[in-house]
N, C-alpha and C positions, 0 to 999 in steps of 0.2 A: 537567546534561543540556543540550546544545543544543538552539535552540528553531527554530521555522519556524513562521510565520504562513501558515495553511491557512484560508480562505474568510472570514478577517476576523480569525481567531483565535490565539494564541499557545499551539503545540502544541508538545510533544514531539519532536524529530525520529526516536525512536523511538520505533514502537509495538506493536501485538499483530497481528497477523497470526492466524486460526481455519482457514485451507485443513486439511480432512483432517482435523477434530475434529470432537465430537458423536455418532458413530452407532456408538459403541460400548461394550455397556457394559461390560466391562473395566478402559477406561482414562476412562471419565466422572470418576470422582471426581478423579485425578490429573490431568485437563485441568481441571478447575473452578478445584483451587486452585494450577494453574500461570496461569490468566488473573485470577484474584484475587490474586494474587502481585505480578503487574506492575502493576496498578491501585494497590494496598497501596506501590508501590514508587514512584510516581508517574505514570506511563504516564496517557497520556487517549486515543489514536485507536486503536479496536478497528476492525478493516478485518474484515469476512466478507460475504459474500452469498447470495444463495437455492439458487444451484448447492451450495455446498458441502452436503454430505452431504444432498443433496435438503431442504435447510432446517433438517438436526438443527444443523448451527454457530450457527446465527441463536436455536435451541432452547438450547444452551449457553450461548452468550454471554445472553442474556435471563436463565436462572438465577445468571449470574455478578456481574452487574451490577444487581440488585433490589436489593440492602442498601446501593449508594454513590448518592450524589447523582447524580442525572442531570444535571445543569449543569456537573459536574463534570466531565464524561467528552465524547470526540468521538465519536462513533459510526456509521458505514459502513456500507452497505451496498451491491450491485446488482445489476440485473432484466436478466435473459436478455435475446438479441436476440427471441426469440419472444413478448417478453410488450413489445415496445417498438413499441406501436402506442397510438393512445389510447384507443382499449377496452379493454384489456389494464393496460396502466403501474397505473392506480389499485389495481385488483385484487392485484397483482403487491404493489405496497408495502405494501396493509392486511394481504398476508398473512406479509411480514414483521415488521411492527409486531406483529402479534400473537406471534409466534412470538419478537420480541425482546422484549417485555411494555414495550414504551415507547411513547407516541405520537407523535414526532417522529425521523427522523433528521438527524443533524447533515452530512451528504453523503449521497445517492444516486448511485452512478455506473453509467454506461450499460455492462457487463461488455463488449461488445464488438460492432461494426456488425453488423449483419442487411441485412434486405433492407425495413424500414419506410421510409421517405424520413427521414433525420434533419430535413426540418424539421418533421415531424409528431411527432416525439419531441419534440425541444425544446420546442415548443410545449405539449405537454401537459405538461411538465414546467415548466416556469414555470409555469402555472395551477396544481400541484402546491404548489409555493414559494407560492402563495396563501391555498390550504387552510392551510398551515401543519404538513401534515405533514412534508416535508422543509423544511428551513432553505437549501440549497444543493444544488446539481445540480452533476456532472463527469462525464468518462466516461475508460474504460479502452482498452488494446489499441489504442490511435490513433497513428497515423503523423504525418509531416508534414503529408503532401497530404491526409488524411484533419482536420486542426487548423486547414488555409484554408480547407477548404470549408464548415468549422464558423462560423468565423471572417466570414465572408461572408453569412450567416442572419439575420436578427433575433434578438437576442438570442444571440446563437451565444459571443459572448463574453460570454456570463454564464456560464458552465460556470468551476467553482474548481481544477480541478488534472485531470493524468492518470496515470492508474497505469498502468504496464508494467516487463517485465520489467528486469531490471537489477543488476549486479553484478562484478566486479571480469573475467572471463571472459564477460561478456556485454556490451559498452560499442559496439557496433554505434551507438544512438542518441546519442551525442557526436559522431554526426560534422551534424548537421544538426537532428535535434529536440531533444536539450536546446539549443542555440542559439535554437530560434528558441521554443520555452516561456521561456526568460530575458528574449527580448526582447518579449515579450508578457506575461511577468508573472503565467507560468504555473506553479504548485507541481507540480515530480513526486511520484509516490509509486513508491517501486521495488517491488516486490514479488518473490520470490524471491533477496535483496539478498547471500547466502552461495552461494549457486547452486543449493540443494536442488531436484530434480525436473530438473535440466537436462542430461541424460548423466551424467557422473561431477565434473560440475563441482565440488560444492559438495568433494566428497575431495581432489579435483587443487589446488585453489587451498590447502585446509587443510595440501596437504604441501609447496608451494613454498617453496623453500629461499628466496626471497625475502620471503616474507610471515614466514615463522618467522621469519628474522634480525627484522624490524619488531617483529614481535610480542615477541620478547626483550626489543629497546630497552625499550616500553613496560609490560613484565611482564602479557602482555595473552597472550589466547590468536589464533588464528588466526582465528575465525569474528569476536572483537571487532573486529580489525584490517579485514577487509572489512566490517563492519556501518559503522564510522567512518571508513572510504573513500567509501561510497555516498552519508554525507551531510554531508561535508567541504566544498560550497559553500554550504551554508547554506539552501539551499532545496529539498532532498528530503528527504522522509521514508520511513524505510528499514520497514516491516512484519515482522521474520523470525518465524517460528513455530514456537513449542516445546508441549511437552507437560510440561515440567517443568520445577517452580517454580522449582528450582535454575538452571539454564538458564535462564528467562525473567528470573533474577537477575542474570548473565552478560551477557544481551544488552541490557540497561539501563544495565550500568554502560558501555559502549562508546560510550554517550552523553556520557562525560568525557572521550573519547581526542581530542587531536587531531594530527592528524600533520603536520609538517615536509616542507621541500621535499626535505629527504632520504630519509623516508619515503618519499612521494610518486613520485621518480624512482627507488626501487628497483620501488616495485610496475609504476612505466611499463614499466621494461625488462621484466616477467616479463611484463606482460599488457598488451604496446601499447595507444595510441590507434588507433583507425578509418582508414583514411587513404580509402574511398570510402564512399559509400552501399552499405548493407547491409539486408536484408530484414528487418522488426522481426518481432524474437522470442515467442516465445510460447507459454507455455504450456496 
């Protein structure tokens, strides 16, 4: 599996992704032991937050993760913009913590700007990194202009990576903020890295006659082939989410693919580079 060093640490470059799990019981037991699956398999960054299922993912993943080391595992989570004030933030995370049944996260990330002043976020969130209940603070859904002005704060460049959307029909952020994350030494994290939730994306890229030819070379399926395009430079980490084990088997082992520049310019021609600024995406 390839690796990527995320807020000091040598992680996985793929990991578990929780959007859309939890609040149902139906498929509760077949989520439990498809996120036990991946851990079982080697997986360490569990990515969910309070939004999902109004906090039932945060409920899942906490019953999944009771019987493994917790030093063992990276663990994610983040707090709405309405809870990103410093009244609010502490609250917001004890009530994760609880619901993950652990007392520290290993990332907090800001889901996405509001209308708090980010440097009153920041700021409580360092004091935060105090307490000791989170280890590391980042934030998600950030732009360029939105990573200077961060950048420009005290402490603003303590923040460990950004998560946004991202994948082989969504590559709008190549033209300007993965550049300027690289030169600051910034980890992505893509989330939606097959294109699941984005129109028809994640079907359309599975049936491109280009990625099947790749996928062939490799005796790799089509979802592998984009999971191992997203984190081909060695510094994102791709989140996809499944509900089943077998699958979350699949998407781990794409962690051994690596592709050629053959590869590589077959998938360019189906799904160009950026060639302007583009409005960042989002789910």
């Amino acid at each position: 599996m390839k690796t990527v060093i995320l807020a000091g640490k040598k992680v996985p470059a793929i990991g578990i992704g929780t959007w859309h799990m939890g609040s149902s019981r139906d498929t509760h037991d077949i989520q439990l032991k498809a996120l036990q699956a991946g851990l079982d398999l080697g997986a360490k960054v569990i990515d969910t937050a309070e939004m999902y299922g109004s906090g039932d993912s945060e409920v899942l993943v906490g019953e999944a993760i009771k019987f493994y080391e917790r030093a063992d595992l990276f663990l994610i989570s983040k707090f709405l913009p309405s809870n990103a004030s410093s009244k609010r933030i502490e609250k917001s995370l004890d009530d994760s913590l609880k619901r993950l049944q652990t007392d520290y996260l290993d990332l907090y990330l800001y889901h996405w700007r509001g209308m708090t002043p980010l440097a009153e976020t920041v700021n409580e969130l360092e004091r935060l990194k105090d307490t000791g209940k989170i280890h590391n603070w980042g934030i998600s859904n950030f732009d360029t202009n939105d990573l200077k002005e961060l950048w420009e704060l005290p402490n603003g460049e303590n923040a460990q990576t950004n998560e946004v959307l991202y994948n082989l029909a969504s590559r709008g952020i190549e033209y300007d903020l993965i550049p300027w994350q690289k030169e600051h030494h910034l980890p992505l994290i893509a989330y939606s890295p097959v294109g699941a939730g984005v129109e028809n994306h994640g079907l359309e890229i599975k049936q491109n006659p280009n990625v099947l030819r790749v996928a062939e070379k490799h005796n790799a399926t089509s979802y592998q082939i984009m999971l191992a395009w997203v984190i081909r430079n060695g510094e994102t980490i791709a989140i996809p989410q499944t509900s089943n084990p077998e699958h979350m088997k699949i998407n781990l082992a794409a962690g051994e693919i690596t592709l050629d520049s053959d590869d590589l310019l077959l998938l360019d021609q189906a799904y160009p580079k950026p060639t302007h600024k583009q409005i960042l995406e989002q789910l």
